[in-house]
DSSP file (Angstrom, degrees, kcal/mol; ACC not computed):
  #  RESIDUE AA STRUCTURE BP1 BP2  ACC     N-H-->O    O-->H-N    N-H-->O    O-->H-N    TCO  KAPPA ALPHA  PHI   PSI    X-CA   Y-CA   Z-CA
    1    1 A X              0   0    0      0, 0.0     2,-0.4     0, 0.0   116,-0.2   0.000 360.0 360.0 360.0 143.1  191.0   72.7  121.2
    2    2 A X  E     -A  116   0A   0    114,-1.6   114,-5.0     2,-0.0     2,-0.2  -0.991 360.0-149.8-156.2 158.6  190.0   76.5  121.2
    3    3 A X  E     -A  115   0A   0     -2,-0.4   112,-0.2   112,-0.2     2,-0.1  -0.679  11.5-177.3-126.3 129.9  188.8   78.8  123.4
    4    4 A X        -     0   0    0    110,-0.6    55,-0.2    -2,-0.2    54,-0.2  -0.629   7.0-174.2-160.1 103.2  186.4   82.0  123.0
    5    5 A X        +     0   0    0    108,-0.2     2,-0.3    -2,-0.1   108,-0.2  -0.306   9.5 178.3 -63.8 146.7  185.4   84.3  125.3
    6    6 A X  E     -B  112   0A   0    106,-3.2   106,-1.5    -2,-0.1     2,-0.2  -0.999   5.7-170.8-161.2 149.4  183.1   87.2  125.5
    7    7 A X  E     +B  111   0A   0     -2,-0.3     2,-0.3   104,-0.2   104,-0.2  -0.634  18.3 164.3-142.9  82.3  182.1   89.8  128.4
    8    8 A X  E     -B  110   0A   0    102,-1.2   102,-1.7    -2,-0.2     2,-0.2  -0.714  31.7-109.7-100.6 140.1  179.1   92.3  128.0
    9    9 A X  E >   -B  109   0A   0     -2,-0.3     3,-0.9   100,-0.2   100,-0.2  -0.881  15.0-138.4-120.7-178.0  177.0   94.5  130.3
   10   10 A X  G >> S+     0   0    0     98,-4.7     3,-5.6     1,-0.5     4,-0.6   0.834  95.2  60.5 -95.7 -50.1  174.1   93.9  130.8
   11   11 A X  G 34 S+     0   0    0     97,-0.6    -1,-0.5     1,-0.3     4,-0.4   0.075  97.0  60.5 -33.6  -4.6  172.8   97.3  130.5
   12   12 A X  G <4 S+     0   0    0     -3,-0.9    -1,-0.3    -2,-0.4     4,-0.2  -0.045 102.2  57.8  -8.3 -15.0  173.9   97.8  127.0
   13   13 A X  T X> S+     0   0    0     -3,-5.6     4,-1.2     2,-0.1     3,-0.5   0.793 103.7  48.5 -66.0 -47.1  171.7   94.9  126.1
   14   14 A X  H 3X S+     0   0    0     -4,-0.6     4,-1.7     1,-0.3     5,-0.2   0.721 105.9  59.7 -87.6 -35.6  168.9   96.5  127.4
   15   15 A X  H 3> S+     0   0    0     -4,-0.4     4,-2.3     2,-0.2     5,-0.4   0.857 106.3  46.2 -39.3 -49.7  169.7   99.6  125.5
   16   16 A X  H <> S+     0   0    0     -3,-0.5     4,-0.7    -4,-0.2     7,-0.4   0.674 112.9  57.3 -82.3 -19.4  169.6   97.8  122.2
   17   17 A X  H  < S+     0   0    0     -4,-1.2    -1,-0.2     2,-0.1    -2,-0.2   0.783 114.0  30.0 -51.1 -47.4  166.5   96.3  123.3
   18   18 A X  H  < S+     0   0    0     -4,-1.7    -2,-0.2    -5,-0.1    -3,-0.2   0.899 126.4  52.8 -96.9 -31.3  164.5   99.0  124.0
   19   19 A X  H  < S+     0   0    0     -4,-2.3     2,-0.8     1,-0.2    -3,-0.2   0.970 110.0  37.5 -17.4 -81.3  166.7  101.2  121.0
   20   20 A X    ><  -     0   0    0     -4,-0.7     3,-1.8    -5,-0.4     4,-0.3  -0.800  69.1-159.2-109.3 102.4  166.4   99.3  118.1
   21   21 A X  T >  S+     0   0    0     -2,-0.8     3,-1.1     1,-0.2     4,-0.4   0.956  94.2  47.1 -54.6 -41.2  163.0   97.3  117.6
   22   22 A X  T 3> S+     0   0    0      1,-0.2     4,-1.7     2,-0.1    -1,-0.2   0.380  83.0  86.3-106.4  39.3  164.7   94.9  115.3
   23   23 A X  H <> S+     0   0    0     -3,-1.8     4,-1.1    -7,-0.4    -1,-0.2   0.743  86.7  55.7 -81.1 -10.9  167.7   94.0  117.1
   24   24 A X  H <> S+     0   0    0     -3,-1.1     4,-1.8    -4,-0.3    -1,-0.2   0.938 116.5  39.5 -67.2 -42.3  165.8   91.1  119.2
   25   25 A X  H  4 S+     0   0    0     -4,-0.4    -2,-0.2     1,-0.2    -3,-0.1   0.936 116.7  53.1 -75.9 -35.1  164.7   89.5  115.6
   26   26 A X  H  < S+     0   0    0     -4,-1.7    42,-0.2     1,-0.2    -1,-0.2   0.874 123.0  21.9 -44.2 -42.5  168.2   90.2  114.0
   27   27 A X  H  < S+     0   0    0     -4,-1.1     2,-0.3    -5,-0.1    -1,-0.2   0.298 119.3  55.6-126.7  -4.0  170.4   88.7  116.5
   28   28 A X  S  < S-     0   0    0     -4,-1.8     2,-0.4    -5,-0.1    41,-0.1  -0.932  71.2-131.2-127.3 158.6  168.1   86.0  118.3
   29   29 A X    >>  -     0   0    0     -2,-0.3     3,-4.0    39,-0.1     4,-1.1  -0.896  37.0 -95.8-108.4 149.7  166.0   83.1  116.9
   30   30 A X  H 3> S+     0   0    0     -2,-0.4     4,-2.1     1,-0.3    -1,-0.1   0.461 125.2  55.1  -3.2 -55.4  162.1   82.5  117.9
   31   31 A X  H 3> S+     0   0    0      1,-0.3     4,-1.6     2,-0.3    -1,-0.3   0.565 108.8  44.9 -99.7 -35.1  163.2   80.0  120.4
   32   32 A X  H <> S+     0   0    0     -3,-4.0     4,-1.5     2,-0.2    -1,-0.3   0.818 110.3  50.5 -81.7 -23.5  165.5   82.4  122.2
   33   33 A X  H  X S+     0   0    0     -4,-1.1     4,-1.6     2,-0.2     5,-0.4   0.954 109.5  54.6 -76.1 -52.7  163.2   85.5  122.4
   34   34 A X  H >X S+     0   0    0     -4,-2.1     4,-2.1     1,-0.2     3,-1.0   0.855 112.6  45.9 -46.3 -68.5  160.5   83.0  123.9
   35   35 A X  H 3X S+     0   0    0     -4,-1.6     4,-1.0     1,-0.3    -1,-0.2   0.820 119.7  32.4 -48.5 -56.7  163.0   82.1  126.5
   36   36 A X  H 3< S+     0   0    0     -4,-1.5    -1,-0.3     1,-0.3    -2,-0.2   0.632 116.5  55.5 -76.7  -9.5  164.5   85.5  127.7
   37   37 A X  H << S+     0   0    0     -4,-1.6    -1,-0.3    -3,-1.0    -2,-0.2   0.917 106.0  47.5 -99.0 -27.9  161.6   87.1  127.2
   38   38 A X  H  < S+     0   0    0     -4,-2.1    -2,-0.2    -5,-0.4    -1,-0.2   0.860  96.8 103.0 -56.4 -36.5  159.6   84.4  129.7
   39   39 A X  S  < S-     0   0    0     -4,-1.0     3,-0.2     1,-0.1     4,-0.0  -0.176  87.3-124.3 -71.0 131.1  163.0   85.2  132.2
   40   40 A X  S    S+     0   0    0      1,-0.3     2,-0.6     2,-0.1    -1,-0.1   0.805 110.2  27.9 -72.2 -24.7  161.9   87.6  135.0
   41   41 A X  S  > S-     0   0    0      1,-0.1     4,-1.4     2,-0.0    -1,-0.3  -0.925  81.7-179.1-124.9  97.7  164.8   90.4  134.0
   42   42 A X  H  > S+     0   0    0     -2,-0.6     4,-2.1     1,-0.2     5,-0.3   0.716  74.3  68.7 -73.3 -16.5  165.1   89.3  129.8
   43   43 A X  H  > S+     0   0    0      1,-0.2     4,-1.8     2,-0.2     5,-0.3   0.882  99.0  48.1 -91.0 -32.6  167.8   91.8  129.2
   44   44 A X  H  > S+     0   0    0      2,-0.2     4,-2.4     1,-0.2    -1,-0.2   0.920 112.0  46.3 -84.1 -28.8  170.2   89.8  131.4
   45   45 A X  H  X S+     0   0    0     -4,-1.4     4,-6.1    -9,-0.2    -2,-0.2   0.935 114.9  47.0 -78.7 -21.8  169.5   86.2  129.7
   46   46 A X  H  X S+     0   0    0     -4,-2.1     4,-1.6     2,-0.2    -2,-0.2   0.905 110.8  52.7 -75.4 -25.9  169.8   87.9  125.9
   47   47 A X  H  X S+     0   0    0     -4,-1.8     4,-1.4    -5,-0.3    -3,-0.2   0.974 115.7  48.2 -61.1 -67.4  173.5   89.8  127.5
   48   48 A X  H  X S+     0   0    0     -4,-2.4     4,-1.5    -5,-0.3    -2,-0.2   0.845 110.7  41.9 -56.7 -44.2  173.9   85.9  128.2
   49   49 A X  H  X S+     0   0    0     -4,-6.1     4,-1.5     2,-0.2     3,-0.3   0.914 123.9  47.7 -50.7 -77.5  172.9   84.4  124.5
   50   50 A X  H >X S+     0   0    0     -4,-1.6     4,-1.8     1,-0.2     3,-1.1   0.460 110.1  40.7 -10.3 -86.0  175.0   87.3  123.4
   51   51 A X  H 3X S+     0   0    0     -4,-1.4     4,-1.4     1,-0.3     5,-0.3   0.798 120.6  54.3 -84.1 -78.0  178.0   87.1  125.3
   52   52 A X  H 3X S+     0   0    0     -4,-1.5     4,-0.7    -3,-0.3    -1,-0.3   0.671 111.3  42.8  40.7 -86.0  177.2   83.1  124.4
   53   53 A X  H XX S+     0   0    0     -4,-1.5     3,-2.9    -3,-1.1     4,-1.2   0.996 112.3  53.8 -67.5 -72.6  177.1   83.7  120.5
   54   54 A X  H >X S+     0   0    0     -4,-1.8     3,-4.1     1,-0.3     4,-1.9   0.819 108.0  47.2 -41.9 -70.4  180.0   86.0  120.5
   55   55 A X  H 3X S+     0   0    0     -4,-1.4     4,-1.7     1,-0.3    -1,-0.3   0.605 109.7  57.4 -46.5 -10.8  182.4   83.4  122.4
   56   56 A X  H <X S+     0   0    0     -3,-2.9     4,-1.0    -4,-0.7    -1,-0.3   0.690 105.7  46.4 -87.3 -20.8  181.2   80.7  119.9
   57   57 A X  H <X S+     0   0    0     -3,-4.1     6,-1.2    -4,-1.2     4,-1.1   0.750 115.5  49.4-102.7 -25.6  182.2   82.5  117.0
   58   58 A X  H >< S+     0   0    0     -4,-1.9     3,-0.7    -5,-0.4    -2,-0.2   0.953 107.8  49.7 -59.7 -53.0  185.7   83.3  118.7
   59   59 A X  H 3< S+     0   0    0     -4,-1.7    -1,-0.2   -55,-0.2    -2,-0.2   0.832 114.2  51.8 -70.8 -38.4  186.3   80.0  119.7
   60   60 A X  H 3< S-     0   0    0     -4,-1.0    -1,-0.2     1,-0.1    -2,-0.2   0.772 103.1-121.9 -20.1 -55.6  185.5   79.1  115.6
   61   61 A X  S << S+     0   0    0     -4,-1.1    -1,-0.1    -3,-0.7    -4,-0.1  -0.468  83.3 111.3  80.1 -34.9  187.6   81.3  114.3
   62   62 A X    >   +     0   0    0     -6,-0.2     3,-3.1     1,-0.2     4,-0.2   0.745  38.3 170.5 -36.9 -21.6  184.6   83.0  112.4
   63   63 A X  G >  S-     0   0    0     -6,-1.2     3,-1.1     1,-0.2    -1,-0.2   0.193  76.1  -4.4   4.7 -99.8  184.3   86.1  113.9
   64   64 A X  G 3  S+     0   0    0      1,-0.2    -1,-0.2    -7,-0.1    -2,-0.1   0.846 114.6  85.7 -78.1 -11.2  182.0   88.2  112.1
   65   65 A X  G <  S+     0   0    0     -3,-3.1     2,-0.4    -8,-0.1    -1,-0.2   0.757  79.0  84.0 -54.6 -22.9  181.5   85.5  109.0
   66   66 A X  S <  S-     0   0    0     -3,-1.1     2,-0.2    -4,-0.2    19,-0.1  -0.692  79.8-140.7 -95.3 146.7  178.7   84.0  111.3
   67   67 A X    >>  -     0   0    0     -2,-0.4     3,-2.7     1,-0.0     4,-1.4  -0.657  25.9-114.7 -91.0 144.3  175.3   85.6  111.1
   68   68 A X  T 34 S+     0   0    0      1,-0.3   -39,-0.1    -2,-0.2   -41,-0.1   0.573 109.3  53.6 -75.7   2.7  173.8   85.8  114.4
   69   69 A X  T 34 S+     0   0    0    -43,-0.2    -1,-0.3   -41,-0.1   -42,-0.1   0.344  94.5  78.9 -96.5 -10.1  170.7   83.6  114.2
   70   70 A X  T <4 S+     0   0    0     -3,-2.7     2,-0.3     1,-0.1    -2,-0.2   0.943  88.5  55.1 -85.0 -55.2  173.1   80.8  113.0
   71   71 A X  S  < S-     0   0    0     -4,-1.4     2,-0.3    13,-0.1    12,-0.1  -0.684  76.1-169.5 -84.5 135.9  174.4   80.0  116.6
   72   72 A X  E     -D   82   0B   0     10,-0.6     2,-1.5    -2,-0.3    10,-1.1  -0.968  13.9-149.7-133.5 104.8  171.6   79.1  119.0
   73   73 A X  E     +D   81   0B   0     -2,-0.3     2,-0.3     8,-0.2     8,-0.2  -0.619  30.5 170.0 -74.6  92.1  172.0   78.8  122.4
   74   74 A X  E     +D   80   0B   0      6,-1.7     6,-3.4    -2,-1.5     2,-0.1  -0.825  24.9  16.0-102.2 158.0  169.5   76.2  124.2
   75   75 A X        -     0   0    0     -2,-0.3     4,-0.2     4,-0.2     2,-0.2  -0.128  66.1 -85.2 106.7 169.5  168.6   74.5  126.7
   76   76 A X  S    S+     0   0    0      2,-0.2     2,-0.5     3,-0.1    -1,-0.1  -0.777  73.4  14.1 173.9 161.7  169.4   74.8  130.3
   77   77 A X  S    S+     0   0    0     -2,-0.2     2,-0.9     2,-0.0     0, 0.0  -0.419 134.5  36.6 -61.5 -66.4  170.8   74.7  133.3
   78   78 A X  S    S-     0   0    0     -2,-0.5    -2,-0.2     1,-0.1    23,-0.1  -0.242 101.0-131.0 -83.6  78.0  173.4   73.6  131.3
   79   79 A X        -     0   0    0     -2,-0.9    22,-0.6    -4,-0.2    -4,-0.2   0.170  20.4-168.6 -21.2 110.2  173.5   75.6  127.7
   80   80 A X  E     -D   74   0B   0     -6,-3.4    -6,-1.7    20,-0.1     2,-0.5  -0.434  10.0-131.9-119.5 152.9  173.7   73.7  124.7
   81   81 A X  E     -D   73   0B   0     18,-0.3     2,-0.3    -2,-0.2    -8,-0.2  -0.942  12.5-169.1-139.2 137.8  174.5   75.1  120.7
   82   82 A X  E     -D   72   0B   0    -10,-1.1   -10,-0.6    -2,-0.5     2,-0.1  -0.934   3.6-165.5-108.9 127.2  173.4   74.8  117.5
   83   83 A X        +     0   0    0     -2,-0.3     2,-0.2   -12,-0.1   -12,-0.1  -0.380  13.8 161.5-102.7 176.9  174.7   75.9  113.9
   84   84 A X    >   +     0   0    0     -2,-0.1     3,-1.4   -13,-0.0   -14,-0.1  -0.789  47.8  14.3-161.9 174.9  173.3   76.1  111.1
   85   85 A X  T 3> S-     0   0    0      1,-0.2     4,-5.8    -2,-0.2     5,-0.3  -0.151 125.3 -10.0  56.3-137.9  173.9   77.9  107.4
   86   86 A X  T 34 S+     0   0    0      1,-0.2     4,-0.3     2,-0.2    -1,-0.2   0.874 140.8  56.9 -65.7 -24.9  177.9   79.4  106.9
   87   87 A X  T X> S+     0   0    0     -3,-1.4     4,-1.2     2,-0.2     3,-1.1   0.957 105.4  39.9 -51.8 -74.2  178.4   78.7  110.4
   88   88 A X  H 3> S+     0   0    0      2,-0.3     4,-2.2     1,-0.2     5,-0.3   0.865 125.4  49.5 -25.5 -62.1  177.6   75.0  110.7
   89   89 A X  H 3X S+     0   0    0     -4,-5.8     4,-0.6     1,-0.2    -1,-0.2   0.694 104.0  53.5 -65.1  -0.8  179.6   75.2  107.2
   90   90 A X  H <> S+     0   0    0     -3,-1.1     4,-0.8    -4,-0.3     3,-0.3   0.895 114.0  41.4-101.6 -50.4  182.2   77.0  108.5
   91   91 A X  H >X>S+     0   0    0     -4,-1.2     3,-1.4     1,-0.3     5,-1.2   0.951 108.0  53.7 -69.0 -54.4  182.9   74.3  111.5
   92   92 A X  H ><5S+     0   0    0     -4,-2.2     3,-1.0     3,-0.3    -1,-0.3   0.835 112.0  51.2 -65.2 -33.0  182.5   71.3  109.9
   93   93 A X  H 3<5S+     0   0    0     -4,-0.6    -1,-0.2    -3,-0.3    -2,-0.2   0.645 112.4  44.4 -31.9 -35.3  185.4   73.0  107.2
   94   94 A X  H <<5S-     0   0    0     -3,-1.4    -1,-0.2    -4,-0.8    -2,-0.2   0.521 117.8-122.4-105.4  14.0  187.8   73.9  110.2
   95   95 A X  T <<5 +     0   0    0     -3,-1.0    24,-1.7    -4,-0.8    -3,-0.3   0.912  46.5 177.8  75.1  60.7  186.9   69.9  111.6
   96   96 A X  E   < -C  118   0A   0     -5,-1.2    -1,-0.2    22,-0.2    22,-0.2  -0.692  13.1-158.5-107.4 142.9  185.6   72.0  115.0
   97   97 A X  E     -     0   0A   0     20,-3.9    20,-0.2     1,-0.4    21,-0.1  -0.148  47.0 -17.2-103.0-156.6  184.3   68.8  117.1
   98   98 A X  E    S-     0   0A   0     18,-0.1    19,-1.5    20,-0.1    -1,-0.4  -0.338  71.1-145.0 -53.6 150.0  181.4   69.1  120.3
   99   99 A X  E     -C  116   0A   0     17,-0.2     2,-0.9   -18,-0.2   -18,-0.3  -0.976  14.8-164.7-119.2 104.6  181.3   72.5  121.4
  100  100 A X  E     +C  115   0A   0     15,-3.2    15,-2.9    -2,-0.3     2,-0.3  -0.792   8.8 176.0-118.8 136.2  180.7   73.4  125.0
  101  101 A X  E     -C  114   0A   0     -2,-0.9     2,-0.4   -22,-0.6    13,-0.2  -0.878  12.1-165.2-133.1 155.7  179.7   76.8  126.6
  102  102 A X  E     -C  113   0A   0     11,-2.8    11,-3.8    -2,-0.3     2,-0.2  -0.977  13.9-161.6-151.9 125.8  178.8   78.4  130.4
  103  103 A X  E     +C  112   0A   0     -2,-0.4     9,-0.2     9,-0.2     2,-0.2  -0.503  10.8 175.3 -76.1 150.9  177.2   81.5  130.9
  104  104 A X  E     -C  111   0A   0      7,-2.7     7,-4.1    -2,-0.2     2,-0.4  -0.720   7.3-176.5-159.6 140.9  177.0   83.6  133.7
  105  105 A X  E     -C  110   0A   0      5,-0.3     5,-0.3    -2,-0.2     2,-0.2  -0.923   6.5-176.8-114.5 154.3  175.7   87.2  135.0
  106  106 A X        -     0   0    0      3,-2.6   -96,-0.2    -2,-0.4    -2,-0.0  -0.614  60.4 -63.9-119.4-164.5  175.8   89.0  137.9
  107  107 A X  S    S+     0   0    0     -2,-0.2   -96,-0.2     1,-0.2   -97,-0.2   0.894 130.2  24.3 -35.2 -49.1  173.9   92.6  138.1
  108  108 A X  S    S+     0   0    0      1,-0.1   -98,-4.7   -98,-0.1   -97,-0.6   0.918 116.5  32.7 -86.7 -57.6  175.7   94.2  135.7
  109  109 A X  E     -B    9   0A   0   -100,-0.2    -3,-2.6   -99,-0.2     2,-0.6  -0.756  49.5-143.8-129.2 166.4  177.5   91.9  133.0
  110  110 A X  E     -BC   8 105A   0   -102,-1.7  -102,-1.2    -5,-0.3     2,-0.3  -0.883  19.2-178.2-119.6 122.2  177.1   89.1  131.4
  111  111 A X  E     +BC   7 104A   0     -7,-4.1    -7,-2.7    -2,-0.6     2,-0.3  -0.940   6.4 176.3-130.5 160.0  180.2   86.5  130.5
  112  112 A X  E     -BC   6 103A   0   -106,-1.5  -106,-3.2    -2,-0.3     2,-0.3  -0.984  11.1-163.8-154.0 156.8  180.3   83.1  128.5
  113  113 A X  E     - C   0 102A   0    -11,-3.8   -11,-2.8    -2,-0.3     2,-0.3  -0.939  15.9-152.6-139.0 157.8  183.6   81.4  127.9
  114  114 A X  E     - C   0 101A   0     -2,-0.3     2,-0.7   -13,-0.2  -110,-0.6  -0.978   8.9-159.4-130.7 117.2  183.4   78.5  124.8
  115  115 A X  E     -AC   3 100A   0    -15,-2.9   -15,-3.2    -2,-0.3     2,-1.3  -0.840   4.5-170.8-125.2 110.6  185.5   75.3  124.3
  116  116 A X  E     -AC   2  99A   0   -114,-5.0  -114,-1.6    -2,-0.7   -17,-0.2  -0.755  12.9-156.4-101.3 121.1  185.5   73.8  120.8
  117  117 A X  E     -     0   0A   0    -19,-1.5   -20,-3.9    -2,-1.3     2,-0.3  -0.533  30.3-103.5 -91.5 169.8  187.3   70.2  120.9
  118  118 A X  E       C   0  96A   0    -22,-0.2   -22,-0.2    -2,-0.2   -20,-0.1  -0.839 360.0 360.0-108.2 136.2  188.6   69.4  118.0
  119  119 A X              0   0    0    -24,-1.7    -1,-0.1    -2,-0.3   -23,-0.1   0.548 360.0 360.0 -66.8 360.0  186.8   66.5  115.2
């Protein structure tokens, strides 16, 4: 089993949002900008994919090898993930079994903690 944690605020999303036009397409896929951006305050559900995506590549072992459109956070309440490319190749290499993640924000920050069981 491994464990990958991540903590952001939220405001510092919202910076790179309004910043950097192409940091939504860069680091989210179609399916996640539709969702946060439908979300009455979007900058706190993309801190949560973030925060999300980071703790999935901790709990990997990848850290920075995964590109950030390769983990995809769906679904809800209860968040679900999807690999694909070096990522997807990268798990099924280190045998990483089901993968389970929880979000949460409050005003400020944004946290997700990650549990990869093992094949």
């Amino acid at each position: 089993m491994r464990v990958g944690l991540d903590l952001i605020e939220i405001a510092r999303i919202r910076g790179a949002l309004e910043r950097y036009p192409g940091f939504r397409d860069r680091c989210f896929t179609a399916a996640e900008q539709a969702y946060c951006d439908s979300r009455p305050n979007p900058a706190q559900s993309y801190a949560g994919r973030f925060a999300g995506k980071e703790a999935v590549g901790k709990a990997l072992g990848s850290g920075v090898r995964f590109t950030w459109k390769e983990i995809e956070i769906a679904g809800r309440p209860k968040p679900g993930v999807r690999l694909s490319g070096r990522t997807k190749a990268w798990a099924e290499r280190t045998s990483a079994g089901p993968i389970d993640l929880s979000m949460t924000h409050s005003r400020e920050l944004a946290a997700a903690i990650c549990v990869v069981s093992d094949a």
